[in-house]
GUSEBA-923584 format. One record per residue (C-alpha): residue number from 1; z, y, x; residue in three letters. Coordinates in Angstrom, 3 decimals, m for minus. Layout:
BEGIN
n_zz_yy_xx_res
NUM_Z_Y_X_ALA
...
END
This chain:
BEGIN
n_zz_yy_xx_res
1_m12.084_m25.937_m21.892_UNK
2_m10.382_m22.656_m21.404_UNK
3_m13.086_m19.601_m20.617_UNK
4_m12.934_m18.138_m17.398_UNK
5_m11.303_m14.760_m17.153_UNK
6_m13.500_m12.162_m15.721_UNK
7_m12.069_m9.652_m13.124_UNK
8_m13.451_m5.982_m12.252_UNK
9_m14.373_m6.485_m8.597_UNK
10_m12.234_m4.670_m6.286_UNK
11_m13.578_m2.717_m3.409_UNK
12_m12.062_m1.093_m0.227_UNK
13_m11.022_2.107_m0.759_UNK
14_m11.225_2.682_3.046_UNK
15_m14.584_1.345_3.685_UNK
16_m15.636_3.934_0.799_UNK
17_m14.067_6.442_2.071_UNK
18_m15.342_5.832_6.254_UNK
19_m12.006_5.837_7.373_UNK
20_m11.760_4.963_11.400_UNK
21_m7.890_5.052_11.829_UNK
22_m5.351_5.043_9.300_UNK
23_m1.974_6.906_10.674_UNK
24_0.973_6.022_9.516_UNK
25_2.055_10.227_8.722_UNK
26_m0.095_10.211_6.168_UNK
27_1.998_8.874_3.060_UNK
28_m0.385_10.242_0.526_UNK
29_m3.029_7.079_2.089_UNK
30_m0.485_4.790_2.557_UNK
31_1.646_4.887_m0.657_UNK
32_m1.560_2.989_m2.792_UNK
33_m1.062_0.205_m0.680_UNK
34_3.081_0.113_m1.489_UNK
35_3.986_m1.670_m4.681_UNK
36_7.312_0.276_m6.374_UNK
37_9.598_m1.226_m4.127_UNK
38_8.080_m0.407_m1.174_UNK
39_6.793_m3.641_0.057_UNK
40_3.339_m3.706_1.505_UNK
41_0.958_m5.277_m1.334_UNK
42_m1.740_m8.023_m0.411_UNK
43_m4.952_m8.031_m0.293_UNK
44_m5.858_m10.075_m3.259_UNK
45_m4.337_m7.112_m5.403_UNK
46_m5.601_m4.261_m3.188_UNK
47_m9.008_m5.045_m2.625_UNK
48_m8.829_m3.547_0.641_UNK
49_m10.805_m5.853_3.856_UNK
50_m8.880_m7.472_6.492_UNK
51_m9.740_m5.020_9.142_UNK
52_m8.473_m2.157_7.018_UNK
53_m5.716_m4.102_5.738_UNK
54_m4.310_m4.988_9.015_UNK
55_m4.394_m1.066_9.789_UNK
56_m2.145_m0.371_6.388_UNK
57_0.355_m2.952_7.383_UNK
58_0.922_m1.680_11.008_UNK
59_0.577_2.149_9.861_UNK
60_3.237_1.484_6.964_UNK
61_5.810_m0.669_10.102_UNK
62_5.330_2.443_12.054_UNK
63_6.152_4.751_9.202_UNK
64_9.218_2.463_8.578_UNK
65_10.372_2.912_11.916_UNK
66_10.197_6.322_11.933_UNK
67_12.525_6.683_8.537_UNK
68_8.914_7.878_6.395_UNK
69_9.275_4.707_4.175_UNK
70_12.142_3.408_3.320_UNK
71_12.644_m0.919_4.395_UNK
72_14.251_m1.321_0.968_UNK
73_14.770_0.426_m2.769_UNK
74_18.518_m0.113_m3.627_UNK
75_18.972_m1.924_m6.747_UNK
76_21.856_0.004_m7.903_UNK
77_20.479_3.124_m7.908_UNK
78_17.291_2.690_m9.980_UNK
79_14.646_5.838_m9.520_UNK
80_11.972_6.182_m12.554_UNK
81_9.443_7.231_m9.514_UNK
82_10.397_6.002_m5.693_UNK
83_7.555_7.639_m4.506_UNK
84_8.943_11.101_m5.641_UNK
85_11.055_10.824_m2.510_UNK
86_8.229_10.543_m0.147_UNK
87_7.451_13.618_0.844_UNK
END
């Protein structure tokens, strides 16, 4: 039988850090939970809890609406760092 692969545990980075509310100006909190092509990573990957989790997702819709975060990368202009361009 194959071994089972062994995983660091992942914790929320929120819950460590007491966070209350996460607003959706702050780009330096958000962009950890932003893979490169700015779609909003899961959970699984994160680490982060649902109740923290569920405050990423609506603070990163709310910086999308307000032009903070881009919706997509373009493909044909490829960046070495997309989050450069967040201010």
């Amino acid at each position: 039988m194959a071994e089972r692969r062994k995983f660091k545990k992942r914790y929320c980075r929120y819950c460590e850090q007491k966070v209350e509310f996460i607003d959706y100006k702050d780009l330096n909190l958000l962009k950890f939970s932003l893979s490169e092509r700015f779609k909003i990573m899961p959970r699984r990957l994160t680490g982060n809890c649902k109740r923290h989790q569920e405050m990423v997702t609506v603070a990163i819709k709310r910086a999308r609406q307000t032009a903070l975060i881009p919706y997509i990368v373009d493909r044909k202009n490829v960046i070495d760092n997309p989050f450069d361009l967040i201010r």
